[in-house]
N, C-alpha and C positions, 0 to 999 in steps of 0.2 A: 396317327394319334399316339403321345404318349402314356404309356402305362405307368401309371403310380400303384406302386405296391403300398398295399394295408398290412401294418404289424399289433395285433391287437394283443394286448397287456392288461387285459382283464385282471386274469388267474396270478398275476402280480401285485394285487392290488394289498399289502401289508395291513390293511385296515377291514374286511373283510375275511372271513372265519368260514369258508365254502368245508361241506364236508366230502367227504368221499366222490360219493354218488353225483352232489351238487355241482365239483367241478368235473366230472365225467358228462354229465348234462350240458355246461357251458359249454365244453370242448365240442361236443358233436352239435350244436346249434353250431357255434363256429367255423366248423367246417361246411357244414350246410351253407353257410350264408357265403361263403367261398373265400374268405381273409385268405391272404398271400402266405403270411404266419402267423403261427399263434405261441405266443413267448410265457416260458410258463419259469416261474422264483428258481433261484440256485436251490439245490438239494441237501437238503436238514436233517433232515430223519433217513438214513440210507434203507431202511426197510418200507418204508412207505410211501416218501416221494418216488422211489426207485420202480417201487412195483405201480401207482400213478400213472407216470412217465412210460413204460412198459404196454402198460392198460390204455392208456391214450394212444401207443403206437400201432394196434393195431388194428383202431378204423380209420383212422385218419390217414388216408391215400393222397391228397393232393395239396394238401398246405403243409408248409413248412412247419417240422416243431424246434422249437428253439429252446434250450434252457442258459440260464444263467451259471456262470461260475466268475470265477478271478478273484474272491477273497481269500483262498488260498491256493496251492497245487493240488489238492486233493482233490478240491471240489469241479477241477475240471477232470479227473479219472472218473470221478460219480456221474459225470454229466456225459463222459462217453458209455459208459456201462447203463445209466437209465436209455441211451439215447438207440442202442446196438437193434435193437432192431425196427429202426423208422423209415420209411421210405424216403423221409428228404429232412433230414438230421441236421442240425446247426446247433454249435456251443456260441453264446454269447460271454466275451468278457465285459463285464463291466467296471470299469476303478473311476473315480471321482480324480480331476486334473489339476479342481481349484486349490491357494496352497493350503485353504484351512483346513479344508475336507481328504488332501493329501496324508497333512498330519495328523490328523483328527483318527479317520478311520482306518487307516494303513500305516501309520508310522513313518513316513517315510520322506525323503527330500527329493525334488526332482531328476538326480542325476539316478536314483536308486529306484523310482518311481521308470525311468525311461528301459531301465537294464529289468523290472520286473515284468513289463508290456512286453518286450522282447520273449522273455523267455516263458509267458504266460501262451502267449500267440500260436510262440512254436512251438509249443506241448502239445495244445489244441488242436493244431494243425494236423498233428500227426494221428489223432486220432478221426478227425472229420476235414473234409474239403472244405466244408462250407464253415467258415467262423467269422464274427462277425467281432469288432471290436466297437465299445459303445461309450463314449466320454461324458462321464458323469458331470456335470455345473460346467460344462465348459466355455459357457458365456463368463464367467468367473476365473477361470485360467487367465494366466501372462499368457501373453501371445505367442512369445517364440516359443517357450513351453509347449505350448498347444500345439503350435505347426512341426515341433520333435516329436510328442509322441504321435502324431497320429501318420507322419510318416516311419517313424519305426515300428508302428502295428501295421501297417502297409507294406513295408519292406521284410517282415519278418513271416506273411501269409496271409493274413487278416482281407477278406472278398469284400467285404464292407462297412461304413464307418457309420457309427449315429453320433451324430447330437444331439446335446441337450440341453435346454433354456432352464436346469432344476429352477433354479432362483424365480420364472419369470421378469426377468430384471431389461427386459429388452422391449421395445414394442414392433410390431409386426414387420415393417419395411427395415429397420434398420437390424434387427433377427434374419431376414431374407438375405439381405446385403451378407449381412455376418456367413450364413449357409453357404452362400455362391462363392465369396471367396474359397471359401475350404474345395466345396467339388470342384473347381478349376482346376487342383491344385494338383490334386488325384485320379487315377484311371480306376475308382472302384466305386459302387456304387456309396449313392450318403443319401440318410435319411435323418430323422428329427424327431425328437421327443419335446410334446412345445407342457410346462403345465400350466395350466386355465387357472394359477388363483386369481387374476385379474381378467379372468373371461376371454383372452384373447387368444390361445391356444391354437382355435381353428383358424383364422387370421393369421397368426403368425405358419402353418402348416400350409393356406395353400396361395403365400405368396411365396417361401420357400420353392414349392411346388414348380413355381412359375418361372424360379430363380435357378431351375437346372438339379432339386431335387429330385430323388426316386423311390425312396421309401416313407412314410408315416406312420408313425406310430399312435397307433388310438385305444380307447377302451370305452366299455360299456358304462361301468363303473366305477369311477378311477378319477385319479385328477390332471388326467392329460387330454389331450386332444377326444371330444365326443365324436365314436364311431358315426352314429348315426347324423348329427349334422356335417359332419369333414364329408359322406359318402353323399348326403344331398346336396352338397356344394357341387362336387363331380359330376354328378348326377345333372344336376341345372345350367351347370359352368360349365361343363366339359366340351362340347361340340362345340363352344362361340370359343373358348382358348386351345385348344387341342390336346386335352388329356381325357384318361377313361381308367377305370377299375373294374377289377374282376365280381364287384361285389353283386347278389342277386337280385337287385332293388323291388323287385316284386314280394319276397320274403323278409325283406328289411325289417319292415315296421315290427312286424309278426315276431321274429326272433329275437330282435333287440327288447321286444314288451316283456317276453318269457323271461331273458337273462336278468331281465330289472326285477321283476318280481319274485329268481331264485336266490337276488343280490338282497334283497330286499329280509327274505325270509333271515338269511344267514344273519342278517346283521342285530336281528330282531330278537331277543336274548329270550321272549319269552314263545316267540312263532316257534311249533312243531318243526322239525327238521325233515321237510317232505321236499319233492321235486315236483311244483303243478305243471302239468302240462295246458295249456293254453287252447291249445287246438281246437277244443271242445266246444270252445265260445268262439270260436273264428270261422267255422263248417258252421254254414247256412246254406241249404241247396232245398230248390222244390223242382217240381215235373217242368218248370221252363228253361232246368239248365243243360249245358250241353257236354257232349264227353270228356269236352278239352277239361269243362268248368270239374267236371268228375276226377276227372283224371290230375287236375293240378291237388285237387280237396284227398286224391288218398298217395299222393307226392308228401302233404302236410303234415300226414300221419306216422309217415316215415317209410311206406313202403316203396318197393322198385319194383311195380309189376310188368310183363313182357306185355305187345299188344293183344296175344290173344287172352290174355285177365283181365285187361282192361275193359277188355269188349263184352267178356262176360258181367264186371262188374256194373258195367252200364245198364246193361239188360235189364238185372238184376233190380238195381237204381230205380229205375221207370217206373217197374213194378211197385214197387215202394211206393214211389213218389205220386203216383197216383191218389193213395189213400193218406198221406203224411208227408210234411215237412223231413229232408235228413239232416241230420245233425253227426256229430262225430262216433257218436255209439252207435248209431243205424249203421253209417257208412263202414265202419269195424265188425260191425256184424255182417255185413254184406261181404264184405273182403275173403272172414275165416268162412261163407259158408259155399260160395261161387269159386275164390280163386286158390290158384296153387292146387288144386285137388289132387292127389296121387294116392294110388298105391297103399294098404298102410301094410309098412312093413313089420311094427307092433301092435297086436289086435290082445284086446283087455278082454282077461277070460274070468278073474273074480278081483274082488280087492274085500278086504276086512279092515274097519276101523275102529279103535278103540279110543273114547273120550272122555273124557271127564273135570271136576274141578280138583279133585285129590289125586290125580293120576297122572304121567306124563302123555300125550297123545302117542299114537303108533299108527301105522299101517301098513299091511301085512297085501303085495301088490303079485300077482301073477298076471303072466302077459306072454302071449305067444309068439314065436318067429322061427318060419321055416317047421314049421309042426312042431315044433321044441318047446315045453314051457317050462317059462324062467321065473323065478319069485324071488322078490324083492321085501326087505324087510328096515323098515327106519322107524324111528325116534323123532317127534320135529317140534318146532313150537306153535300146537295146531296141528288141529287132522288135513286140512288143508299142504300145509307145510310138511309135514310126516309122509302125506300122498308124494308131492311131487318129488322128495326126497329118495322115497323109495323107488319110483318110477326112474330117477338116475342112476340109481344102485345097479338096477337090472342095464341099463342103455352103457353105463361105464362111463357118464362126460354131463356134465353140469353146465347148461345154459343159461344163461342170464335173464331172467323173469323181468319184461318191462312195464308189463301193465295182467293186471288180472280184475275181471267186475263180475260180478252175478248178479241177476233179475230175474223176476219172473215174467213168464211168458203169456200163462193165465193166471185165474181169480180161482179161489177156496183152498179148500185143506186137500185134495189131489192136484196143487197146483204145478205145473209144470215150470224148472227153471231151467234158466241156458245161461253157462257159463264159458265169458272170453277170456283166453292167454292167451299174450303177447309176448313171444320169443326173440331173444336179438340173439345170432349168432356171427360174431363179428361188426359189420356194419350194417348188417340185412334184418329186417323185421319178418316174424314169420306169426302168423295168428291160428289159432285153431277155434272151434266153436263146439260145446259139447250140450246136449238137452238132457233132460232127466227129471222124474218126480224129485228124487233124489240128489240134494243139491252134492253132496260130494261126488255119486255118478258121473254127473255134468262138469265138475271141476276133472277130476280125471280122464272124461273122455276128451276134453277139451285140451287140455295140456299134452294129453299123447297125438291129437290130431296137431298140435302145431311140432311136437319133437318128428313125426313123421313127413312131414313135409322138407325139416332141415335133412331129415337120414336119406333122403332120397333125392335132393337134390345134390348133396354132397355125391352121392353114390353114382 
């Protein structure tokens, strides 16, 4: 079977306004769903694409990150220094071939155009293995033109070559033809960038496909080839033509709905700037399902539990399930209160908080380790915030806060609540559960229960 690599070019998309958080969100849906790479804009801002780019490399273990450079020499230094430490690093050049878009964006005439592919390449080169060169409107290129440079980005290091239909000016079969000449041509991989303003994108991508390409470029959101139909084409086609993709077709649907709706939010000038998680409406489990059904439902939540958590979480489950329906908050509560259990290596011996509307919040956290006690002392926005603030102060290392909810447990004015944190540290989710009359109790104990679980599996 041949493998067709997926290059999704989402976080490319010039007309989407992602924030921070938003595209840190895309990226780890992305990797979840298993894309080959995930190709992310040349770098603009060197203080915050840099740290981005950075912040993206260090959960993403098995996809490609690719950034763009080639409008100047600079921007491919920025793209090695975002890129230093990824586990499977690639600089994309990308220059435009056609002559308008030659002159237009780059200044430049062909013979100057050929001498700056060269020396773009081997800059690149020298900073990463893996560089890819990508031919912007190249269905728009003179031909011989086209067949120079893209053997002198071949000849000069370049592991792979894209095309690109920008124009959409080709239809599907004679796009494909156009493909196949080119990878004949070359011993490096070639993939395709098709764009859909006339709908044909995936069509023109997986006759390509058929035509002896190897890579595709798609996106969620965007105006190229749609991830989600190109992977159910493979998906349906693949075993009667003999191709296959790495993608997790059981998560497809699920991930690509998430991405649309944080695509959606961004675009949306007056939607709150939030990240929904989905999941919530997607976990529907009762006492008829099985542990596989369990166990894929808290895969969905994001965790990696071993089989003896599993086994407890099931347990656990049943018991549930018996009296209720589970849904994604049960199953989260089930998770922080059965699994990971360990140790706690910080045990909360007072906390003081101070609140108000004329006041800035505080909280003033003592916490023991080793007979030792240590006190912690922050400022936050919110006693909430102030608590877990301070709680870092004492530990010395700030964890990234993925999800927090309080509820109560029972009914009246002694009502009991139980508060969940959701900790990521790196690409691992860790959850803690804390009960209490006292809803800040419960946010506190519930936050040290999940920083206790990372301090001890680290340990």
């Amino acid at each position: 079977m041949k493998q067709i690599r997926i290059a999704d070019t989402t976080l490319c998309n010039e007309s989407s306004h992602f924030s921070f958080k938003e595209k840190l969100e895309i990226t780890r849906q992305l990797e979840r769903l298993q894309v080959d790479v995930i190709e992310l804009p040349e770098i603009i801002n060197e203080k915050t694409d840099i740290l981005f780019v950075k912040t993206v490399a260090s959960f993403v273990k098995k996809s490609v990150i690719s950034v763009a450079a080639g409008s100047t020499l600079k921007s491919i230094d920025d793209a090695s220094v975002a890129l230093s430490s990824a586990n499977h690093p690639s600089i994309r050049i990308e220059l435009p071939l056609s002559p308008a878009l030659m002159e237009y964006e780059c200044h430049k005439k062909p013979a100057k155009m050929l001498s700056y592919i060269k020396e773009c390449i081997e800059k690149a080169k020298g900073y990463c293995e893996n560089v890819e060169f990508c031919a912007v409107d190249a269905t728009r290129a003179e031909k011989d033109f086209l067949k120079d440079a893209i053997k002198t980005a071949v000849e000069s290091g370049a592991t792979s070559i894209s095309i690109c239909d920008s124009a959409s000016s080709m239809l599907p079969d004679d796009f494909a033809q156009f493909a196949h000449k080119i990878s004949k041509k070359v011993d490096v991989s070639v993939g395709v960038k098709c764009n859909n303003k006339n709908g044909l994108a995936s069509a023109q991508a997986i006759l390509s496909v058929r035509n002896g390409v190897d890579i595709v470029k798609t996106t969620v959101d965007g105006d190229c080839v749609p991830l989600e139909v190109f992977a159910t084409m493979i998906k349906n086609c693949g075993d009667s033509y003999g191709f296959e993709s790495n993608i997790r077709y059981t998560e497809m649907h699920r991930i690509i709905k998430h991405i649309n709706r944080i695509a959606e939010n961004a675009n949306n000038e007056n939607a709150a700037v939030t990240v929904a998680n989905s999941d919530e409406n997607t976990i529907h489990l009762d006492a008829k399902d099985t542990q596989d059904d369990v166990s894929i439902a808290v895969k969905m939540l994001g965790y990696d539990l071993n089989e003896e958590d599993q086994a407890k979480v099931f347990e656990e489950f049943k018991r549930v399930a018996e009296k209720k329906n589970v849904g994604a908050k049960e199953l989260d509560a089930i998770i922080a209160s059965v699994a990971l259990q360990v140790p706690a290596t910080y045990k909360l011996v007072s906390y003081v908080i101070n609140n108000g509307n004329i006041i800035n919040s505080t909280a003033q956290i003592t916490l023991e380790k080793d007979g030792k006690q240590l006190e912690g002392f922050s400022i936050g926005d919110g006693p909430v915030d102030a608590s877990f603030l301070a709680i870092d102060q004492i530990i010395g290392y700030h964890y990234e806060l993925d999800d927090f909810q309080i509820q109560s447990v029972t009914q009246g004015k002694e009502a009991m609540g139980s508060a969940l944190v959701k900790l990521r540290n790196g690409s691992k989710l860790y959850s803690g559960n804390g009960i209490s009359t006292d809803i800040m109790g419960a946010s506190i104990k519930a936050y040290l229960n999940a920083v206790n679980k990372i301090v001890y599996e680290e340990a």
